[in-house]
N, C-alpha and C positions, 0 to 999 in steps of 0.2 A: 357373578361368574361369567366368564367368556365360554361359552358355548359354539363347536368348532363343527358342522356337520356336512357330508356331499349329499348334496340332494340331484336324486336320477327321477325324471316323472318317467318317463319312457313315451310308452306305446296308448289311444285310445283314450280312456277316461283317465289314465294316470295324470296327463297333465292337468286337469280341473282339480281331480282332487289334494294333489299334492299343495297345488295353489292353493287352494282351501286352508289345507294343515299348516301349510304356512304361514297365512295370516291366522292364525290362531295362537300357534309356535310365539311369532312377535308380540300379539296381546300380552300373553304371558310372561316374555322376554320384561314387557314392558311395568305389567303390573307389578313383577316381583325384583326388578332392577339387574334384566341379566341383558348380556349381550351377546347377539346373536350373528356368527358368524356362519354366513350359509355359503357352500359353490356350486353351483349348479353345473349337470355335465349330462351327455348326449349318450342314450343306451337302447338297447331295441332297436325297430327298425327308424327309429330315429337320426341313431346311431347310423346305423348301415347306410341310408339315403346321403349322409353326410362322408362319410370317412369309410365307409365301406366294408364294416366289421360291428355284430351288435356291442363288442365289449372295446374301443378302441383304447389304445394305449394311455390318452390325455385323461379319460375315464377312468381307469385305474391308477393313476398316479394321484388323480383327486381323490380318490377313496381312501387310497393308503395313506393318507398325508391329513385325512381327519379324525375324527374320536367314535363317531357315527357315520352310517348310511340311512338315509332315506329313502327310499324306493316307491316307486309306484307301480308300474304294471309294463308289460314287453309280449308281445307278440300280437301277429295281427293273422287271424288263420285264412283268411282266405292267400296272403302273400308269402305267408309261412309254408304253404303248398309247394311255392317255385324252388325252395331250397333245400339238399341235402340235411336231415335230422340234424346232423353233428354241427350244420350251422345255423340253427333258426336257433333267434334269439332269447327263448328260456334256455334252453340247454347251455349254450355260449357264456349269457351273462349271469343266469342267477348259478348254476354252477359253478360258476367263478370267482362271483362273489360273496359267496357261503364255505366256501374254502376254508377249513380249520374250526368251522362253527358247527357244533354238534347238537345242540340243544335247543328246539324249536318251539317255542311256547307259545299257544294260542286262547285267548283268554272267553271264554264263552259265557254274554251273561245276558239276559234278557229281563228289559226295563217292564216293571210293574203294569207300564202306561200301553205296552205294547204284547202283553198276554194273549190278546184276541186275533195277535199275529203269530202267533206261534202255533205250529200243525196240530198239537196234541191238546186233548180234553182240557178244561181249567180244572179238574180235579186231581188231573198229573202234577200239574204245574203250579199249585196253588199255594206250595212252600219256596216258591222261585229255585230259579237257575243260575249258579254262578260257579262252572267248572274251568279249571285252567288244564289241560290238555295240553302235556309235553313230550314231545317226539324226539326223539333219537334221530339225527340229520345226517348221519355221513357211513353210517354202514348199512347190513343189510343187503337185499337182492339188490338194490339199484349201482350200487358199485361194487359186489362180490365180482370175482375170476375162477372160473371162464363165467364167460357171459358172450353165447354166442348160437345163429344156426348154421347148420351145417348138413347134407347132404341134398343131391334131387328132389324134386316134386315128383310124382306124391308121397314120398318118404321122406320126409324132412324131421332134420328135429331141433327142437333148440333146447336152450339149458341156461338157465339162472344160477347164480349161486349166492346163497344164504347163510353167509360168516357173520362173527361175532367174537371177539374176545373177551377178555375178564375186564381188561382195563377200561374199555369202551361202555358196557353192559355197569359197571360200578360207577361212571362218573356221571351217567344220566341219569340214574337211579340217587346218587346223591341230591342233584339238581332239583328231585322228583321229592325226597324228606326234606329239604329243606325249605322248598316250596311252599311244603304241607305246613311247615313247621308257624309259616308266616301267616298263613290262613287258619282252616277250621280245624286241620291237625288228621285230617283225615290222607291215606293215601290209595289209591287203585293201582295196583301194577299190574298189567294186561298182558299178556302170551297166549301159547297152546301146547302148554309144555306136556298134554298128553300125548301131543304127534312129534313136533318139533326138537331136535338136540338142544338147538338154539335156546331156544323155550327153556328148556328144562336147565341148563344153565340160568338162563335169567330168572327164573323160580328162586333156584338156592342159593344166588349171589342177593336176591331181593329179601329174601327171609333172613339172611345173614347179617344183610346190613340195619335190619327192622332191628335187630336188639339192639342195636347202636342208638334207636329213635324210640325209647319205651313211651314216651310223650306221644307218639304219632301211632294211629289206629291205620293196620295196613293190612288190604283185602287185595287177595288174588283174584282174577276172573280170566277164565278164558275170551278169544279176541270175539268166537261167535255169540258167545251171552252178553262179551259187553256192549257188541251194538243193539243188542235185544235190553238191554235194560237202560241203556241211555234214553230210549221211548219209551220204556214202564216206571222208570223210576228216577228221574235225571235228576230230580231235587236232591237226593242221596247222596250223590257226586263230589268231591271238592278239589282233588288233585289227581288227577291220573298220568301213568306215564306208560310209555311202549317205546316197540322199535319203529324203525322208517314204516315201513310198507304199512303198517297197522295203524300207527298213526296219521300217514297220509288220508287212508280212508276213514276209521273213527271223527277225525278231525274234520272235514268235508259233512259226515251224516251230522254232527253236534252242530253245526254250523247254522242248522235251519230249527234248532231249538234257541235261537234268537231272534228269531224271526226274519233275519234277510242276511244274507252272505255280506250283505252290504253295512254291517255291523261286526264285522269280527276281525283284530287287529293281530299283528303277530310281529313278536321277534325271535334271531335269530343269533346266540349266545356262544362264544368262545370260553377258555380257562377263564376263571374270571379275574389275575391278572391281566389278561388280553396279548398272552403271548404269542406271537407268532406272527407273522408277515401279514399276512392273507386276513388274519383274525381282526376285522372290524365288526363291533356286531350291526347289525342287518335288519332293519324294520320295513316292514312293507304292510298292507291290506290282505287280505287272504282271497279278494275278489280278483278277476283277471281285468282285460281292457276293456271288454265290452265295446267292441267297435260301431255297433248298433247303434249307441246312444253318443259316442263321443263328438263332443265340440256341440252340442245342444245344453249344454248347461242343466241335465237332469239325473246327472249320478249323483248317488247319496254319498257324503263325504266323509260319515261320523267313524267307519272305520278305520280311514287314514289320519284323521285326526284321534282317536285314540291309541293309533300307534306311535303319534306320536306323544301322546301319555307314555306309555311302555317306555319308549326310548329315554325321558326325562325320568323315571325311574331309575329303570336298571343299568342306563348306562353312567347317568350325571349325580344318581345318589338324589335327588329333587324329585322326593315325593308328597309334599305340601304342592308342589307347582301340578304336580299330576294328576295328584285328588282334584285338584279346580278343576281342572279340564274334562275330568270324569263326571262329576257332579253337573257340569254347566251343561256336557251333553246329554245327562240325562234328563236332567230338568228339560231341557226343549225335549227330547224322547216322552218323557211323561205328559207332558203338557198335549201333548198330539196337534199340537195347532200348527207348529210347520214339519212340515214329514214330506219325503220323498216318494217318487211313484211307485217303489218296492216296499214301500211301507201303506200303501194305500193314499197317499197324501196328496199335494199339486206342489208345493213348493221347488225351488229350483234350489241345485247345489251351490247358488252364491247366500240365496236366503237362510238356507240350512246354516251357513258359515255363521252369517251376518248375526242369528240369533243366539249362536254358540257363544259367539266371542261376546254378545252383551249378555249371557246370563254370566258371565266371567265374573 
């Protein structure tokens, strides 16, 4: 198979790790007889230093013109300071290039080998963790209208707005059974439809759609118990789904029942035709840049390399290629012999590569 994708590192530790993934990408390329068409292009303040915009035009035409995104990481906060919100480079670029993509899956699973890195008891955790965490990406407060402040100090007020449709609230909820469907059959759909209008629509479009999945076991929870039982009970877990805002944070707290941010891969899902201009889907890290460490060769790589699992999944249908890559990074995970400073370890992120792609 020719495999066609634009690869953005961006900002900080993006460029090491996405190097990383990409020699890994080609192992695989390699081992299973595919070929790998990659283009590489300028975003973040990479971007900007060069062409003076994080998302410039050349950059978008290389996106739209492949099957996949690659991403790695964009912004750098102390430089992000000098510029208007509307144009520092997450807002600009991943805004932009999540366009038309509603379904943000974040895969949470934490290796056998790395228990003792994970915050909670081993009695919590001792039937393991492996929940997928899908988010609702394009509605919600973050792009409701008005969205706006508006009078004096010290009277000021602002205002969010918290929309939702049928069409929207039914198509990530699909996303959310069918997910289940492929796993342990189990589904969480999260709200607070006791306060919330919103909510309470997503309740009864969720329950509605449940008879449709008599296969799929589907529990309610409000948003403040589920983050309360993702630490009392996360083994329980297998597929949860929510709106944006709930998901942004849920997905953040689950994140450190892996043991390190630095393990948690994501993508990001259009119709799954792939209609639409805009609609490339979108894999990146769920870590930011971490300027602190970048260009020392010490960030951990294992979650841009199993994004880029995901992406050989669900976008190229190659899930024999994906399970290796899954497998190969666990086995080094389990093994605990080369591990990164966020996992307690000393290895560098070329060595982390290097033993991925030989347990290939």
């Amino acid at each position: 198979m020719d495999i066609h994708i634009a690869v953005l590192p961006g900002d900080g530790i993006g460029v090491e790790v996405v190097d990383a993934a990409m020699r890994v990408l080609y192992a695989v390329g390699d081992k299973f007889k595919h070929v790998i068409h990659a283009e590489f292009a300028d975003v973040g303040w990479a971007a900007i230093d060069k062409h003076g915009t994080a998302l410039p035009a050349s950059t978008r035409e290389i996106c739209r013109r492949n099957q996949a995104i690659l991403f790695g990481a964009v912004g750098l906060p102390e430089r992000d300071k000098t510029l208007p919100q509307k144009d520092r480079p997450e807002r600009v670029a991943l805004l932009e290039l999540r366009k038309g993509l509603f379904a943000n899956l974040r895969h949470i699973l934490l290796p056998p080998g790395l228990a003792g890195r994970c915050p909670l008891k081993m009695e919590l955790i001792k039937s393991g963790i492996d929940i997928m965490i899908i988010r609702e990406l394009t509605g919600g407060l973050y792009y409701g209208q008005p969205q706006r402040i508006s009078g004096t100090a010290p009277h000021r007020q602002a205002v969010d707005t918290l929309p939702y449709s049928e069409p929207e609230i039914n198509r990530i909820l699909k996303i959310g059974f069918e997910t289940a469907r492929r796993r342990r059959r189990r589904l969480t759909s999260v709200d607070k439809a006791n306060i919330l209008a919103t909510s309470q629509l997503w309740r009864e479009l969720a329950t509605a759609m449940g008879r449709q999945y008599p296969d799929i076991q589907l529990e309610h929870i409000y948003v403040d118990n589920a983050s309360m039982q993702l630490l009392r009970r996360p083994s329980d877990f297998d597929v949860m789904v929510m709106e944006n805002t709930f998901g942004d944070i849920l997905s953040d707290e689950a994140s450190m029942l892996a043991g390190s941010i630095g393990l948690v891969p994501s993508a990001s899902l259009g119709e799954p035709d792939g209609s639409g201009k805009s609609a490339v889907p979108f894999y990146e890290p769920i870590h930011g840049s971490a300027p602190d460490i970048a260009g020392q060769n010490k960030a951990n790589p294992v979650a841009t390399i199993l994004t880029v699992a995901m992406m050989l999944n669900y976008t190229f249908g190659l899930s024999q290629e994906a399970s290796a890559i899954e497998k190969a990074a666990f086995k080094v995970l389990n093994a605990g012999k080369t591990l990164t400073g966020d996992l307690g370890g000393q290895a560098t992120c070329s060595e982390v590569t290097a033993a991925i792609i030989a347990a290939l």
